[in-house]
C-alpha positions in Angstrom: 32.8 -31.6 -15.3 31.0 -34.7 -14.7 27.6 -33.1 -13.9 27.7 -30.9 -16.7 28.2 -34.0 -18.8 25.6 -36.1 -17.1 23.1 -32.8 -17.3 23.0 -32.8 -21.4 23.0 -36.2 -21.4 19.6 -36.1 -19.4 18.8 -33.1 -21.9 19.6 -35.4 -24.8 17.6 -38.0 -23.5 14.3 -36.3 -23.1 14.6 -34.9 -26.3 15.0 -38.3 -28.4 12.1 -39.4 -26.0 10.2 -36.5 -27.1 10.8 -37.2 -30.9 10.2 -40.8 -30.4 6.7 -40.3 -29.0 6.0 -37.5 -31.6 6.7 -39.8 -34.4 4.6 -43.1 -33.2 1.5 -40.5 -32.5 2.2 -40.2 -28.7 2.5 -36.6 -27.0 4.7 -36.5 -24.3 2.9 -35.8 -20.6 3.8 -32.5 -19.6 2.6 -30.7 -16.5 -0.8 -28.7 -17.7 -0.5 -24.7 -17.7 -1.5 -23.0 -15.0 -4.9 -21.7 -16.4 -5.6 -17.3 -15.7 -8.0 -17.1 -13.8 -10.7 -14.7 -15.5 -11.8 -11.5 -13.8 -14.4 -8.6 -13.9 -12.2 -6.2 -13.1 -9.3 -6.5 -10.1 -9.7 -6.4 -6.6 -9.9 -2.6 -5.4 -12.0 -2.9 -2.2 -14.9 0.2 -1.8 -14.3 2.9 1.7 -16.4 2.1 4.0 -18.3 5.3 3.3 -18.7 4.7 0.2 -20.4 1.4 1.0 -22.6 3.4 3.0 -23.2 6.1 0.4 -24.0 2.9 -2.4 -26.4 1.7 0.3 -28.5 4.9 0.9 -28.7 5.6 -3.2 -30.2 1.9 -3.7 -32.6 2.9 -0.8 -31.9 -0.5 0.9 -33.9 -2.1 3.8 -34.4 -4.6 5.9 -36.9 -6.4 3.3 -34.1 -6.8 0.7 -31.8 -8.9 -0.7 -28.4 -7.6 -1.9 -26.9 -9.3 -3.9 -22.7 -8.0 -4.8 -21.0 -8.9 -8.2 -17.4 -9.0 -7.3 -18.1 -9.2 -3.7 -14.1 -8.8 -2.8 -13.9 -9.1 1.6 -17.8 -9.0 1.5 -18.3 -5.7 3.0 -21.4 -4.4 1.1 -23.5 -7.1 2.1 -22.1 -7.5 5.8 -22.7 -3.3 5.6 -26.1 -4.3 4.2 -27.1 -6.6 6.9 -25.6 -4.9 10.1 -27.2 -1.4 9.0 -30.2 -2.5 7.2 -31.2 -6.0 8.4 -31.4 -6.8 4.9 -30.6 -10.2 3.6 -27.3 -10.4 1.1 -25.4 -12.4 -1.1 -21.8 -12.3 -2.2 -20.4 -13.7 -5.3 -16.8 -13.8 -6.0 -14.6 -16.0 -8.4 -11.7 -16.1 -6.1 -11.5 -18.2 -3.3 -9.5 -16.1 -1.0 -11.9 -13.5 -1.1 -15.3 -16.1 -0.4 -13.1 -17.0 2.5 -12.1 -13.4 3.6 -15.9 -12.4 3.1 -17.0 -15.2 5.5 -14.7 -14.7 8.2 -15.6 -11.0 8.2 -19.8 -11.8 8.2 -18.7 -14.2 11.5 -16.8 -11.4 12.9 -19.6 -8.9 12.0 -22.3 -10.9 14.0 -24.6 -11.5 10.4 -23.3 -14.7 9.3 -27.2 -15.7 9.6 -27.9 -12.8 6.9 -25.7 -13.6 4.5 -24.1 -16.2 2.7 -20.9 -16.0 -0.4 -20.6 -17.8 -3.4 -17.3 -19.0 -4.8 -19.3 -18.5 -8.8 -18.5 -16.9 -11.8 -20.7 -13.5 -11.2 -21.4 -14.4 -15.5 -23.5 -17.3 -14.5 -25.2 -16.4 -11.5 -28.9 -16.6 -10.8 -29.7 -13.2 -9.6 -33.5 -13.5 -9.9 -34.1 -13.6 -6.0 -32.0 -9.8 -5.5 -34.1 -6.5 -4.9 -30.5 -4.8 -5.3 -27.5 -5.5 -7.1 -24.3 -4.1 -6.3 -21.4 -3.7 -8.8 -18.0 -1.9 -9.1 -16.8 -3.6 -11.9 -15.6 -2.5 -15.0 -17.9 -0.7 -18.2 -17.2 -3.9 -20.2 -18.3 -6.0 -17.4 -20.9 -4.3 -17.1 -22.2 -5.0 -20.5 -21.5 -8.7 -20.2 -23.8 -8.6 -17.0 -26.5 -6.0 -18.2 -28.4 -9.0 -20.1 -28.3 -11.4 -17.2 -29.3 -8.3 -15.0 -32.0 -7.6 -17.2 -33.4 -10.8 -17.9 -33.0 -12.4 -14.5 -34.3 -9.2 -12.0 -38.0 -8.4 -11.5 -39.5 -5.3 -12.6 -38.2 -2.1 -9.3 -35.0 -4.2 -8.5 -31.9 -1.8 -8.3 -29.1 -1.9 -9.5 -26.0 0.4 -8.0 -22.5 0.5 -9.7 -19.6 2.7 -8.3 -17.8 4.3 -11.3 -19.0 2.7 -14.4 -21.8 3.0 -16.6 -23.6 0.2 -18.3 -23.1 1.9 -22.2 -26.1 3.3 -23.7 -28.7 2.3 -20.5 -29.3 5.8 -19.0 -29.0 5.7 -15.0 -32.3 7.1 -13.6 -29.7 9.1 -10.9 -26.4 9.9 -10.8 -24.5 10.6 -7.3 -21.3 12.7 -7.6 -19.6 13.2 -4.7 -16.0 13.5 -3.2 -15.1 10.2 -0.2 -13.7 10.8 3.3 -10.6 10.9 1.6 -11.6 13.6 -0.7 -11.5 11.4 -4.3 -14.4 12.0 -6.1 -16.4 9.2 -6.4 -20.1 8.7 -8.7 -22.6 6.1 -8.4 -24.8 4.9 -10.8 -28.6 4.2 -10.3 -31.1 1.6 -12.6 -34.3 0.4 -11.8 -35.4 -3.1 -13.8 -38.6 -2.5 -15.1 -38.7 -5.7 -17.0 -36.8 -4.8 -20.5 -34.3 -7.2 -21.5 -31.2 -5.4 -22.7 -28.6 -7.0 -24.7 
């Protein structure tokens, strides 16, 4: 039992080290916790004709700029620029996903169109967006529905898949079932230049 003896006398050694450095004001360097990442809501990527479906409701074109909160693998602006010719921006807090999205836009043939961001969607400057794309979460959509508000000029869109924005009444509502028969609804806002908190 040698190794049993010699693993609680390691034990027993960091533990009057420990003490020691607690009593002469010194905390003891431990690894830092591994920090959660915060989210918007998880990583649920839309069907392609629902992408479509967002697209045509936000009457997108080639003058645009659309702009996705939670961009995921980037398909709403890549579906944006290949159909539309529109301009688009991605913004995504993960990583992964900013790379995903940009390998897709290369394979797509728009890399020139559109461009991700590796940001917290809570701090991003929107103010350039003639659409904004969301499928987020209601609560998430009330922490954005200032910035939204604040930062987009007056007959910008905004589209969310799913979830309302509380007491903001959507000028339209879509309600329809996907090519996989779940019934999907879409959300439709116009800025016209009312801040809301």
């Amino acid at each position: 039992m040698p190794a049993l003896r010699s693993s609680r006398l390691v034990a027993l050694a960091v533990l009057a080290l420990t003490a020691v450095a607690l009593l002469v004001g010194h905390r003891p360097s431990l690894p830092p916790l591994q920090a959660q990442t915060p989210t918007l809501a998880p990583y649920v990527p839309t069907p392609d004709d629902v992408v479509d479906r967002m697209l045509a409701f936000a009457n997108v074109g080639k003058n645009d700029v659309v702009y996705d909160l939670g961009c995921g693998d980037g398909r709403i602006v890549i579906a944006a620029a290949r159909k539309y010719g529109a301009r688009g921006v991605g913004i995504d807090i993960d990583p992964d996903r900013i790379a995903e999205s940009e390998a897709n836009a290369k394979r797509a043939g728009v890399e020139r169109l559109v461009k991700f961001r590796l940001q917290d969607a809570l701090t991003a400057d929107v103010s350039d967006a003639t659409v904004v794309t969301l499928y987020l979460l209601s609560s998430s959509n009330m922490k954005l529905r200032p910035l939204l508000t604040r930062q987009l000029k007056p007959g910008s869109r905004i589209v969310s898949q799913s979830f309302g924005m509380g007491d903001w009444t959507p000028e339209k509502i879509d309600e329809f079932k996907d090519g996989n028969g779940t019934a999907r609804k879409l959300f439709l806002w116009t800025a016209d230049g009312t801040v809301r908190p």
